[in-house]
N, C-alpha and C positions, 0 to 999 in steps of 0.2 A: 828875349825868349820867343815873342810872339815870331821875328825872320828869323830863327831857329828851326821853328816846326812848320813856316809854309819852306823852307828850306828842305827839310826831312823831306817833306809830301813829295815834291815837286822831285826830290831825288826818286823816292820811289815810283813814280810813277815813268823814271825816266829807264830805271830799270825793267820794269815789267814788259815797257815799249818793246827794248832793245831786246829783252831775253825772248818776247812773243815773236819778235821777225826772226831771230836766231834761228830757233827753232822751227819755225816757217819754213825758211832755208833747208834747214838740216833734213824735214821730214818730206823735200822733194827730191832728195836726193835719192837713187837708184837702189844704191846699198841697204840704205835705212830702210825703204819701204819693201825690200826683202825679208830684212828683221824684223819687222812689225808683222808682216802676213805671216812670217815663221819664229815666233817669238821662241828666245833660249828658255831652254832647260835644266833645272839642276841634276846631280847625281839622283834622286829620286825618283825623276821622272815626272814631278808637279811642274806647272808653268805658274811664277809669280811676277812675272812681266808687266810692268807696264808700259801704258803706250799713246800716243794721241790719239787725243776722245773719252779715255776712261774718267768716268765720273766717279768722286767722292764725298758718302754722306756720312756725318760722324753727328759725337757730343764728345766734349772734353769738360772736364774740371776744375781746377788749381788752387793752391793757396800760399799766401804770401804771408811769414812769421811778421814780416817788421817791416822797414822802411827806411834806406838810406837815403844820401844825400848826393849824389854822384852830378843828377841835374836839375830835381827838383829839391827842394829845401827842407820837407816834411817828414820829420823822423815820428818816429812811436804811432805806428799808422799799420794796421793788419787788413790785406785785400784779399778777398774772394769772389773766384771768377765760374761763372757754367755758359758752355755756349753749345749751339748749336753750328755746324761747318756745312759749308756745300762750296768743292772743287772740281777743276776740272783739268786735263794733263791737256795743256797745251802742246807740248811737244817732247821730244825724245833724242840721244845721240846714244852714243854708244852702250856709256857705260850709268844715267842718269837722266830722269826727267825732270820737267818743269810743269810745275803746277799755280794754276790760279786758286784762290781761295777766297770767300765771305764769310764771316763770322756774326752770327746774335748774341749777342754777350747781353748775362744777367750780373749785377757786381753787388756788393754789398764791402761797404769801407767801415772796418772797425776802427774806432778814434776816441780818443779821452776827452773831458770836457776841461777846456784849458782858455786861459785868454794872454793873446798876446799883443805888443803893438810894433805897429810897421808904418816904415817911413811911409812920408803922404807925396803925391807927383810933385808937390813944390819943396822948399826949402823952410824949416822949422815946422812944419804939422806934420801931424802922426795919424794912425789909425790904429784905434782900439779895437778888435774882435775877437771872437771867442768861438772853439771851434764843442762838436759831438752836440746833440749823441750822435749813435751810430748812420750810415746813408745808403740809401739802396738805389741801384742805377741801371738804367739798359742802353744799352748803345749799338750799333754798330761798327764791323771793320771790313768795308769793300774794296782798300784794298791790300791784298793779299799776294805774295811770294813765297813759294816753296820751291827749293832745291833739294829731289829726293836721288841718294846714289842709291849705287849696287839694284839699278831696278830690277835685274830680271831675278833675284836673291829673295830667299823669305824673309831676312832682317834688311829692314832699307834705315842709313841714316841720313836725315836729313837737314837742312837748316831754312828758318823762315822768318820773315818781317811782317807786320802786316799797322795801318795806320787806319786810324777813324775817330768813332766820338763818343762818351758815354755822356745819358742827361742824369743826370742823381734829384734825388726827389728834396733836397737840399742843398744848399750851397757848400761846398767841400775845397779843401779842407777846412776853411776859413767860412765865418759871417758875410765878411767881406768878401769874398771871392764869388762864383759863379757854378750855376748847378749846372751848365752845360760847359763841357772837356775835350778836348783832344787829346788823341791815344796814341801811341806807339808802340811797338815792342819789337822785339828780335831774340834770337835765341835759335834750339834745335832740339835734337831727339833721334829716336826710331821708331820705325814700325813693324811690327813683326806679325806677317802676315797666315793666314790658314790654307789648307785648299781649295776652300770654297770663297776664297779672295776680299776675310774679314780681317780685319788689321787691329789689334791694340797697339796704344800709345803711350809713351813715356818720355816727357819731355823739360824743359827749363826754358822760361824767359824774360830777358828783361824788360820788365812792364811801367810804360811811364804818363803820366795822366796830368793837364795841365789847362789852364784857360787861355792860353799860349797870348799871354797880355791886353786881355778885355776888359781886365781891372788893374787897378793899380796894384790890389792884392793877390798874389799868381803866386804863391810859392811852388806850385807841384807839387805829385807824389811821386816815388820811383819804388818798386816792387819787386823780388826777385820771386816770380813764382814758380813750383814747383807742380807739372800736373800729370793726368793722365787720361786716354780717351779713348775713343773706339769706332772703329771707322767700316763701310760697307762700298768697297769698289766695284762699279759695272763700267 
């Protein structure tokens, strides 16, 4: 688990590399830096353009009914998420930007009070623990991807990854395991924006939370949340 997730990271980061010089690229180009000084319009005559440099500040919400087991092992587990977001539009092509993103994530893990036991690092011990009550956490995720199409359009769909750490104020899921997690997720949505260039959010992702093997005990949690949020671009 634990070369799993410096695997993730180290991918992401290898994208965000390549999508920032992409874009780099792209927004020295002639053409593009026409469109951007003369950004499209729709039939109405609104500009919902985006473009390199525009900043975005939001909050978002979400919440996760349940818990599968797709990478982490922990079922019967309810996550709730509020953050705060600040982005920024790295660059632009024709029909689509790229955006950077950081997240303050507030979490709180609902969980039963249960005891389980799990193998021990050697051969015949085990490990008795016992998980709940419930765990409240904040963490960070710096780093952030977003792919937004249809940018010059008032509904943008987009999709985004983003990786970091929640510390919970207990150890989670497990006794045994560790209050401080590494995060992941991916997923997408849209955003539909105003004239005055405020955007709500509706989105899905999968959310996966892990002590990416600092213990012996690491089952993970995996979350499909459901959110939504609201965003202010300049």
């Amino acid at each position: 688990m634990k070369k799993s997730l410096i695997t993730i990271f180290l991918s992401l980061i290898v994208l965000i590399v390549g999508a920032i010089h992409a874009c780099a690229q792209e927004s020295s180009d002639a053409n593009q830096t026409l469109t951007d000084a003369h950004p499209a319009q729709n039939s109405s005559g609104t500009d919902y353009s985006l473009k390199k440099g525009d900043v975005e500040l939001g909050v978002w919400g979400g919440f996760s009914p349940d818990s599968t087991t797709w990478i982490g092992k922990t079922s019967n587990r309810r996550l709730a998420l509020l953050a705060f977001r600040a982005g920024r539009v790295m660059g632009s092509k024709k029909n689509f930007s790229f955006e950077y993103t950081i997240d303050a994530a507030y979490a709180r893990l609902v969980q039963p009070s249960e005891t389980v036991v799990f193998q021990g690092s050697t051969p015949n011990t085990f490990i008795i623990t016992s998980s709940g009550p419930d765990a409240n956490g904040f963490g960070l995720s710096p780093i952030g991807l977003k792919f937004i199409f249809r940018r010059h359009e008032r509904v943008k769909p987009f999709v985004q990854t983003t990786g970091g750490f929640l510390i919970f104020d207990r150890a989670v899921p497990y006794d045994a395991a560790r209050k401080f997690n590494f995060t992941f997720d991916v997923g997408g949505g849209v955003q539909i924006f105003s004239k005055s260039r405020h955007a709500v959010m509706i989105g899905y992702k999968f959310h996966h939370f892990s002590n990416g093997g600092t213990r012996t005990v690491n089952p993970g949690v995996d979350s499909h949340v459901i959110y939504a949020g609201f965003s202010i671009f300049r």
